[in-house]
N, C-alpha and C positions, 0 to 999 in steps of 0.2 A: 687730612680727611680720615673719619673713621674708618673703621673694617665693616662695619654697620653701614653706613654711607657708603662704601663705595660696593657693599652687597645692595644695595638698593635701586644705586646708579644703572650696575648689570643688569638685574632683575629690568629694569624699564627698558634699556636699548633691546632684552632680548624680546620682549613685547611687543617693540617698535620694528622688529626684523621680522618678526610673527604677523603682526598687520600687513607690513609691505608684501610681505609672500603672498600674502591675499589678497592683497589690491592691483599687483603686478602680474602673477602670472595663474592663479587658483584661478578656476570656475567658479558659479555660486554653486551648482550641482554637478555630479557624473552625467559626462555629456555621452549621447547615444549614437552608435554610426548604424547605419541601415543593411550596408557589406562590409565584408572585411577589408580592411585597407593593404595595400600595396607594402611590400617591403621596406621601403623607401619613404612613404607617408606615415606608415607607423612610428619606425624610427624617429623622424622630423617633426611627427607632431605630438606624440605620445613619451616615448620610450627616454629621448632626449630630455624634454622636458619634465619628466618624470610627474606626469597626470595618468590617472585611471580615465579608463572612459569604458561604455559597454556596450556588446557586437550583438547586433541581434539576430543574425544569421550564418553565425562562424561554422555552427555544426548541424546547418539544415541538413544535411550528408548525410551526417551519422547514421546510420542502421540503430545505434541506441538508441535515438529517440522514437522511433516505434514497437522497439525490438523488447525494449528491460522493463517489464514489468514482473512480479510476483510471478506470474505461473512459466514464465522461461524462465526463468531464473530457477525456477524446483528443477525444470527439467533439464538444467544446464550444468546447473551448481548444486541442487538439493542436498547431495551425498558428499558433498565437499566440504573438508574441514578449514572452516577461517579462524582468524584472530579479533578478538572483541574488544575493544575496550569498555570496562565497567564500572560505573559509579554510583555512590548514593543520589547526588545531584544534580549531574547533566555536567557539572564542571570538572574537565579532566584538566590536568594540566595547567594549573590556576592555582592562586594562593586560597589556604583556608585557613583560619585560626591561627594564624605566622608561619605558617609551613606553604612550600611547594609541592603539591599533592599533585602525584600522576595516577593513571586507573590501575585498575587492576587489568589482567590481561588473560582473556578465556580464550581457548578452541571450543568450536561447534561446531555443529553441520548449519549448513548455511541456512537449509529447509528449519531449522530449530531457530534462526532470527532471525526469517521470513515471519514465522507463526509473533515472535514479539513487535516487529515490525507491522503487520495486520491486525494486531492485538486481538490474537484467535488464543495466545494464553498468557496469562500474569507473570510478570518478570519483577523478581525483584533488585530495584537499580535501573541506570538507562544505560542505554547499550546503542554504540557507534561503533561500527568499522572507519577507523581514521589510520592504519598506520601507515608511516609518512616513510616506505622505505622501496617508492615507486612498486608498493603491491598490483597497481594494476596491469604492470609488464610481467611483474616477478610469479604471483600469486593467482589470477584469472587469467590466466593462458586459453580458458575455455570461450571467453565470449571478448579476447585482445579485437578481432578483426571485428566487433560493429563499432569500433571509435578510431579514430587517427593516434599512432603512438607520438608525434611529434601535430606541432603547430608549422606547417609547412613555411605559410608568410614569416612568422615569428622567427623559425629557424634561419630564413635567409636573414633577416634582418639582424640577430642576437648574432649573426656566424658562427653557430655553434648548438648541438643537441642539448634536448633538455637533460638535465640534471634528475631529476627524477619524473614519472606519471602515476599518479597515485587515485585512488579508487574511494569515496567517501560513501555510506549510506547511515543514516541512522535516527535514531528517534527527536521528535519534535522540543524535547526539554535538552536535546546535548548542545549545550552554546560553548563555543570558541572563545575563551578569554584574551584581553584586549595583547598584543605584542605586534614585532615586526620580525621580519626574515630578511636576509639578504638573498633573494632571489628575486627576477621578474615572474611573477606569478598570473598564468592564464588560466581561470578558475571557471570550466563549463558545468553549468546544472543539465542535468538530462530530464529529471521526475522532478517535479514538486518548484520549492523555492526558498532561497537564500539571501538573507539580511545581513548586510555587510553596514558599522558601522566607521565610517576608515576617519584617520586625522594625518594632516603632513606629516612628515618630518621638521619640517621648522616648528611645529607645534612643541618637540621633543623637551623644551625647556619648563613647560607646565605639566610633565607628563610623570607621575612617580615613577622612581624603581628603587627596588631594596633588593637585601638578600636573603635567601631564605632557605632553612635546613630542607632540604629536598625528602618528600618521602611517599607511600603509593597507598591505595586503598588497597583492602583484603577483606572480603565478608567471611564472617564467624559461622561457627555451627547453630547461635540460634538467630540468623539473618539479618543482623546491623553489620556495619562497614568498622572497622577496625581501621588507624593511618597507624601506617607501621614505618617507622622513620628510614631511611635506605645508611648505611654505616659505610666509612672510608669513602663518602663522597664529597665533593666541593660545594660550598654552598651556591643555588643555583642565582641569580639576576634576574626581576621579574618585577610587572607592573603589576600592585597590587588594588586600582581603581579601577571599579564598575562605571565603564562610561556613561550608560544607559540610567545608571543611580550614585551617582559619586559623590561620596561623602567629604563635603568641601570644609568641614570645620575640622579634620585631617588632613584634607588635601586642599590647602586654598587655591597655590597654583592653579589648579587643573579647569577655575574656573575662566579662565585667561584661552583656555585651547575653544578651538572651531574644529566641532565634526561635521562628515558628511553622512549620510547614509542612503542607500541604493537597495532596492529590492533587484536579483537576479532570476530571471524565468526559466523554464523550461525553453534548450535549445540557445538559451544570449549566454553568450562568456564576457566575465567583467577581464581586462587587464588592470592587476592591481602592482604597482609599481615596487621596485625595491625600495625598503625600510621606511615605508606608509606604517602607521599605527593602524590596526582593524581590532575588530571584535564581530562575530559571526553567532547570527540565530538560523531556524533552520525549520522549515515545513515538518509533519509527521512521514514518515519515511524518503526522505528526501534523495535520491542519489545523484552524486555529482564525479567527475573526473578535473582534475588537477594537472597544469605542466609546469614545472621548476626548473627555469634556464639562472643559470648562475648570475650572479650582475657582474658588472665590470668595475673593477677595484678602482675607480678615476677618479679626478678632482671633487667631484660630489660627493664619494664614498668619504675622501678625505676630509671636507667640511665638514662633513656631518661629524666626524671623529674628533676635528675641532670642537667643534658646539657641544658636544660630550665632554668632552674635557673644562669646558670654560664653564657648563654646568655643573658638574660635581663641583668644580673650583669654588663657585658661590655658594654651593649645600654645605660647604665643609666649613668656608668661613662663617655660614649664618647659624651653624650650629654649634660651633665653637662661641659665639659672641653670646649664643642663648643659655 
């Protein structure tokens, strides 16, 4: 048999495992619970089987969801310097032109992207508070007590504190390009709303990745973006397909993947499971809190490490044969 032939063989069975996942144990949609489940139901119906599902009343509690609007927020944070991320496009952290392009990174006063956030003045660029180094323990110490720093059911269930709690807000054009994380991730909106477009992990076989010189935006003195390449770094690993527009006469694979997509409210937390594929839109000021419990490195982590591997294994022969 050829190398051609038995790349095509692969390609089918991994099709045939990509169906099954779907006819076996996927929903057609993110399924909705009314309360939050028990430690033990979580676990067994979610966490285990590794499906999202979305809570619509996990942080009725919260004091944020009455509390964070625009004008507490002057009064809380106004004179407080945060961290921004800034881009020409909305896409931080996302390939552009064969590069892995990260934002640029400003201090402000928070009252200064509140006003961009309101759009009371012109900004040039879109502007997200995203950094993902649990700033909302580390960095808003001023308004930690209107949210839960843990997921209390989650934590009994994960046996174990989260990994990081992280603080989102930002404009209506910053979208989240598509990837996966190894963490369980419980992603509460507080304001606004969040389009989550996710794909399994068995889908991973239709899913591109390449490599790509890593480098950040920087705006110039006459107000365009400048990509200034990062030096002495590793090239970075990264899906370079728009799921929402993906260009299939590049990427044929990817017409083979099944996504889901979920809008999250004000007040519902989606659980999005470890190493889900997503990609994230996002209301006009949108703010959100995030929890990152670590996954657990198990048989599942390890299949998946398989199918990684047995995918490159076909990329490599079908590119060699070509």
């Amino acid at each position: 048999m050829s190398s051609e032939s038995s790349c095509e063989g692969l390609g089918q069975c991994l099709q045939d495992v990509a169906v099954e996942a779907r006819e076996l144990y996927l929903d057609p949609h993110v399924p909705y619970l009314d309360l939050p489940p028990s430690p033990l139901d979580f676990h067994r119906s979610w966490v285990s089987p590794n499906k999202p599902v979305i809570i619509r009343t996990a942080t009725q509690h919260w004091p944020a969801l009455s509390k964070w609007t625009p004008q507490y927020f002057r009064q809380t944070l106004g004179q407080k310097e945060v961290t921004v991320a800034v881009t020409p496009n909305g896409y931080a952290d996302a390939v552009c032109d064969g590069k892995f392009v990260m934002p640029e990174e400003r201090t402000m006063k928070f009252s200064s992207f509140l006003d961009i956030m309101e759009r009371k003045t012109r900004s040039n660029g879109v502007f997200y508070i995203q950094k993902q180094n649990s700033n909302f323990t580390e960095e808003f110490k001023e308004i930690i007590s209107d949210a839960d720093v843990e997921i209390f059911w989650a934590t009994d269930a994960f046996g174990k504190l989260p990994d990081a709690v992280n603080f989102w807000m930002g404009e209506e054009a910053a979208v989240t390009s598509m990837h996966k994380d190894h963490y369980e991730n419980l992603y509460c909106v507080i304001s606004g709303q969040k389009t989550f477009t996710l794909l399994p992990p068995t889908d991973l076989p239709f899913i591109p990745y390449g490599l790509f010189q890593p480098a950040r935006y920087h705006e110039n003195a006459e107000g365009t973006f400048d990509v200034i390449d990062e030096k002495d770094v590793d090239l970075v690993p990264w899906i370079p397909v728009d799921p929402l527009d993906p260009d299939l006469d590049r990427y044929p694979e990817f017409s083979h993947a099944h996504s889901f997509t979920c809008t999250v409210e004000a007040g519902e937390m989606l659980y999005l499971p470890s190493l889900w594929f997503h990609h994230v839109q996002q209301s006009q000021g949108c703010i959100a809190v995030n929890f990152w419990y670590d996954m657990e490195y198990d048989i599942k982590y390890n299949y998946f490490k398989f199918m990684e591997a047995v995918v490159a294994r076909k990329n490599s022969v079908f590119k060699k044969d070509k």
